[in-house]
C-alpha positions as CSV (number, residue, x, y, z in Angstrom):
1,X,-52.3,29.6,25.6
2,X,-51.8,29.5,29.0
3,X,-50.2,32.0,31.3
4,X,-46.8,29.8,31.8
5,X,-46.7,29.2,28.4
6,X,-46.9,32.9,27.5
7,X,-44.5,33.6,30.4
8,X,-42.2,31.2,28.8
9,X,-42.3,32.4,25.2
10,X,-41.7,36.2,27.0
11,X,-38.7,34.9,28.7
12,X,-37.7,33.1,25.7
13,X,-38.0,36.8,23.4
14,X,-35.9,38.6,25.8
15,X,-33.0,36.5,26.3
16,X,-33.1,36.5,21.6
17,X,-33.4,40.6,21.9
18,X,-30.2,41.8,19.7
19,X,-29.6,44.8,21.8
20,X,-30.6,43.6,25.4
21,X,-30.6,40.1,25.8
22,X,-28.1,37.3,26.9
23,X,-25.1,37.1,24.9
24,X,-25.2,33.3,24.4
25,X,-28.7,32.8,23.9
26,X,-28.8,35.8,21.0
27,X,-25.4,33.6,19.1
28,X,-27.4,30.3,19.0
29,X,-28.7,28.1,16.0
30,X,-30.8,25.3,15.3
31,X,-27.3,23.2,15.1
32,X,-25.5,25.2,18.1
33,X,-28.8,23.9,20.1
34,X,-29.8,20.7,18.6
35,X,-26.9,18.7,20.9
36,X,-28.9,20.2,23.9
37,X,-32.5,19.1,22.9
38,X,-31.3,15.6,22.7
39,X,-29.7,15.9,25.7
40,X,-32.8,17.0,27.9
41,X,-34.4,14.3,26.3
42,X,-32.3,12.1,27.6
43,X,-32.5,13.5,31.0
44,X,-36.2,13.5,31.0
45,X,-35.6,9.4,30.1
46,X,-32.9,9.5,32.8
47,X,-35.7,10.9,36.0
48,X,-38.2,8.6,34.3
49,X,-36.0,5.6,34.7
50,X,-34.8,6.4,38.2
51,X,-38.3,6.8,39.3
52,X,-37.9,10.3,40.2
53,X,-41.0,12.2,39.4
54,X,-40.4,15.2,41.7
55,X,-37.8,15.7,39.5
56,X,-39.8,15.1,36.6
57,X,-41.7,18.4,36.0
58,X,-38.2,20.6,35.8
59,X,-36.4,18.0,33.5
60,X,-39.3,18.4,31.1
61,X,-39.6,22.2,31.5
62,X,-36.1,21.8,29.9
63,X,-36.6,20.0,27.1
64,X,-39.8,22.4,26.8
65,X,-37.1,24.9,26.3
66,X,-35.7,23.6,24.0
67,X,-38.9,23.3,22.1
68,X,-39.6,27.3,22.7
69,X,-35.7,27.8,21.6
70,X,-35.8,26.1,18.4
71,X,-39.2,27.9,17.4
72,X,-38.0,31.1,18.3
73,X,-35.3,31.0,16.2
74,X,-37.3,30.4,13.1
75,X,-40.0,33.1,14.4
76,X,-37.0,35.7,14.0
77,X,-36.0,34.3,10.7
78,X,-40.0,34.2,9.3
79,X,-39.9,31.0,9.0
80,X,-42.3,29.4,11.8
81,X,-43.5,30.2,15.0
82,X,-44.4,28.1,18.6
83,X,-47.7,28.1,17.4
84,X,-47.2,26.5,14.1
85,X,-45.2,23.6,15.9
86,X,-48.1,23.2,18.2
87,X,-50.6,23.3,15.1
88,X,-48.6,20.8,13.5
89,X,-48.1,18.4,16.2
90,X,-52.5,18.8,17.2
91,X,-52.9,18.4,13.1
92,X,-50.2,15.0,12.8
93,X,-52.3,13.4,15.9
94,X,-55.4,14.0,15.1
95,X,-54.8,12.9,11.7
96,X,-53.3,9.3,13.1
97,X,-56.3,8.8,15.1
98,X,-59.0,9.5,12.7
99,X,-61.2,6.8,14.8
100,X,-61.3,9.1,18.0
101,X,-61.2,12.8,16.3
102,X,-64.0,11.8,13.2
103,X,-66.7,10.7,13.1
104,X,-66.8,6.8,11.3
105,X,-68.9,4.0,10.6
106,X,-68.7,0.9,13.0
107,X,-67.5,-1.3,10.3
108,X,-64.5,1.2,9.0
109,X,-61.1,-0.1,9.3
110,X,-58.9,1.7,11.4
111,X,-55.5,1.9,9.4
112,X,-52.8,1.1,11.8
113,X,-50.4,3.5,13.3
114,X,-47.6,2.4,10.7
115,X,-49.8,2.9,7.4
116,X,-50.9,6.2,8.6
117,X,-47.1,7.3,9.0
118,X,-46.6,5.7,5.3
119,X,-49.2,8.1,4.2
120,X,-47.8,10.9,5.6
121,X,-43.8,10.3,4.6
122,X,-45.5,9.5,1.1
123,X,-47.2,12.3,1.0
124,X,-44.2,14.1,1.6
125,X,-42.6,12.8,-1.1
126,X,-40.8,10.0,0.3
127,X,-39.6,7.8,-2.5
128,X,-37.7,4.8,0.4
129,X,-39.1,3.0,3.1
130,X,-36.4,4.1,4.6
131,X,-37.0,8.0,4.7
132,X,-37.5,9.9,7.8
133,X,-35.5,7.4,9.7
134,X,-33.3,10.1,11.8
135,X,-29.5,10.6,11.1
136,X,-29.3,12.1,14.9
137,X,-30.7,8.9,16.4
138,X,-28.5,6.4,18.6
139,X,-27.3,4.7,16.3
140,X,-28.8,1.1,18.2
141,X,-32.1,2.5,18.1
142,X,-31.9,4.1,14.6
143,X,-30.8,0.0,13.3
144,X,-33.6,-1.2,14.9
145,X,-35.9,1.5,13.8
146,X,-34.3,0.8,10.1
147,X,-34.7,-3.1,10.5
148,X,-38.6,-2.8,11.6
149,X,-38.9,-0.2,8.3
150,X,-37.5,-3.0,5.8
151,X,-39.4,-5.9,8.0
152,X,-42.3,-3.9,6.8
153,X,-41.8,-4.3,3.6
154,X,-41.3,-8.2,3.9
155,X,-37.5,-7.8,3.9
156,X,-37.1,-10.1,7.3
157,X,-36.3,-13.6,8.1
158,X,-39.5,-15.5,9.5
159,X,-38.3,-16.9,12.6
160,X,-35.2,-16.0,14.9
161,X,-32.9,-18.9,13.3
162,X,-32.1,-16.8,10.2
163,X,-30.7,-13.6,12.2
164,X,-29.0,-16.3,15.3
165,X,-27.1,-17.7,12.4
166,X,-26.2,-14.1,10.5
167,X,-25.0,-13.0,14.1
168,X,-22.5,-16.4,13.9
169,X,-21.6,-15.4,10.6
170,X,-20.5,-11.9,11.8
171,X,-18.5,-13.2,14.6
172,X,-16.6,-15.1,12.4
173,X,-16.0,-12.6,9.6
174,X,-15.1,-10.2,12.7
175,X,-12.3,-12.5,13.8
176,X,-10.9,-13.0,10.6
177,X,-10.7,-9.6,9.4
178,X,-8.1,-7.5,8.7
179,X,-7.1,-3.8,10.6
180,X,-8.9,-1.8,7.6
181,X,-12.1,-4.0,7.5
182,X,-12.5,-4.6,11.5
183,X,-14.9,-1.3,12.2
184,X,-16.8,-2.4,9.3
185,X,-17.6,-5.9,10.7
186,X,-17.8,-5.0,13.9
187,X,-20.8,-2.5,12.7
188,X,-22.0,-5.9,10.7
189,X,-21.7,-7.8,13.9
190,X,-23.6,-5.2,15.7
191,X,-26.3,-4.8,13.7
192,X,-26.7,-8.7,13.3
193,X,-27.3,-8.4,17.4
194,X,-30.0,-6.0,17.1
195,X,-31.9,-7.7,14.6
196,X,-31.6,-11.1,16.6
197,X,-33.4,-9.5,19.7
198,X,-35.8,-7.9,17.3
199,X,-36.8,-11.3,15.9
200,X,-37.8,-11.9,19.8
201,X,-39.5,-9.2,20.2
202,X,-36.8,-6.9,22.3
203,X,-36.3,-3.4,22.0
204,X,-32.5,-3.5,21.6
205,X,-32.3,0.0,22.8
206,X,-34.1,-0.7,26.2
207,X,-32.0,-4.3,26.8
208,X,-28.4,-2.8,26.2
209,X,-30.0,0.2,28.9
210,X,-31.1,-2.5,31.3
211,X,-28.0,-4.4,31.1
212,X,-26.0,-1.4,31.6
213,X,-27.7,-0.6,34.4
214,X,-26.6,-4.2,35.9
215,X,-22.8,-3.9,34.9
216,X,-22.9,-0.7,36.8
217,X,-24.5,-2.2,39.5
218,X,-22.6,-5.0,40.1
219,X,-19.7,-3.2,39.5
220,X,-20.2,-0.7,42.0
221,X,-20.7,-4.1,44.7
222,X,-17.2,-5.3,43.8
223,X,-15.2,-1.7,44.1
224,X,-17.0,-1.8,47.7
225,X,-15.8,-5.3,48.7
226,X,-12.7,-4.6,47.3
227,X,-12.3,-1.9,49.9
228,X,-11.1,0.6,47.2
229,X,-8.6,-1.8,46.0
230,X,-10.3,-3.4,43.1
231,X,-7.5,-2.7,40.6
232,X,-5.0,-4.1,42.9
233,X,-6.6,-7.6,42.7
234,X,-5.2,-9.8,39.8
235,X,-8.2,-10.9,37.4
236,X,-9.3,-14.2,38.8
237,X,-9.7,-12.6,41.9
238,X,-11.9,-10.0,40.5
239,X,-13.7,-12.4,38.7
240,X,-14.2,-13.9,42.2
241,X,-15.8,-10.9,43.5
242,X,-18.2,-10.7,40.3
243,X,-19.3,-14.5,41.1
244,X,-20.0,-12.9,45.2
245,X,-21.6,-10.3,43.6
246,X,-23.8,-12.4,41.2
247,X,-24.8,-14.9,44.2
248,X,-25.8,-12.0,46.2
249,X,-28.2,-10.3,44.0
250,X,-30.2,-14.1,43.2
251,X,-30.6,-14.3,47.0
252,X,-31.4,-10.4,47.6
């Protein structure tokens, strides 16, 4: 390991020690920390989309953390240590690339990426080929991720009419439904929408992020050409600015 690393896992030991290390970081558990990991990570995908790789190195030294946090928790409970998650991780991609660590004929087939994570889940006991799926995903990416599992299995509609006309179907049942069914269609609805840009091809996760990106952008233009005075303006004159703003960003 190298000396960072061991510097790390040092640091990481002190600030656990019962008697002398931090008060917080000795209290934590895998659930007190698990909000934090999957914050970093977003952070990391935050510098990553802005473009801002000086900023890269330290956003992934925290999620690092996070990594060396989680591990030291289980060393002091005997259950694992750093090492074993880095075994584990050299062991799962080595074994999903068996064409660049083994040696193999010119004529083998290469499984695909999906069948070798089949074999694994199965051999894990998996008994759905829905298993492994994570609860702690969003919960766009984890419908998309649960769409492409049952796609897999042939459970899909061929071309992109069948999920255009579910998605019409769910608007509809959306509109008619009552106050105790509405968050239940509007999931429906939702999950129609995901697997319509799936049948294109779309990562439904990385749209909704781009078109995010673009409200916020365009909102942001209006607030300034409003002067500060955007809620002040009635809504067909705000809709006016977001026309201005629109026509501004096809000839930029």
């Amino acid at each position: 390991m190298s000396d960072q690393l061991n510097r790390l896992l040092s640091i990481m030991a002190q600030l656990r020690d019962p008697e002398h290390g931090c008060e917080w970081d000795v209290a934590q558990t895998f659930s007190t920390i698990a909000p934090y990991t999957i914050e970093e990570a977003y952070e990391v995908a935050d510098v990553i989309a802005r473009d801002d790789i000086e900023e890269l190195p330290g956003e992934l030294g925290d999620l690092l953390l996070q990594v060396v946090f989680h591990a030291r928790i289980a060393e002091e409970a005997g259950l694992f240590a750093f090492e074993d998650v880095a075994r584990a991780i050299s062991d799962k991609m080595e074994a999903r690339h068996p064409h660049i660590f083994e040696v193999a004929s010119a004529d083998a087939k290469r499984p695909g990426w999906e069948a070798l994570k089949a074999a694994e889940r199965a051999h894990k006991g998996a008994d759905s080929a829905l298993d492994g799926v994570a609860l702690a995903l969003p919960a766009l990416l984890r419908a998309e991720k649960l769409q492409k599992r049952a796609a897999s299995q042939g459970f899909d509609w061929p071309d992109p009419e069948g999920p255009a006309g579910k998605l019409n179907e769910e608007i509809e049942e959306l509109r008619d439904a009552s106050a105790e069914t509405q968050v239940e269609e509007a999931g429906d609805l939702l999950f129609a929408a995901v697997n319509l840009v799936r049948a294109y091809g779309i990562s439904a996760e990385e749209a909704l992020r781009s078109a995010n990106a673009k409200f916020e952008r365009r909102y942001r233009a209006m607030e300034l050409l409003a002067n500060g005075r955007f809620a002040e303006l009635d809504l067909d004159r705000q809709e006016a600015l977001w026309q201005q703003v629109k026509r501004e960003e096809k000839r930029d």
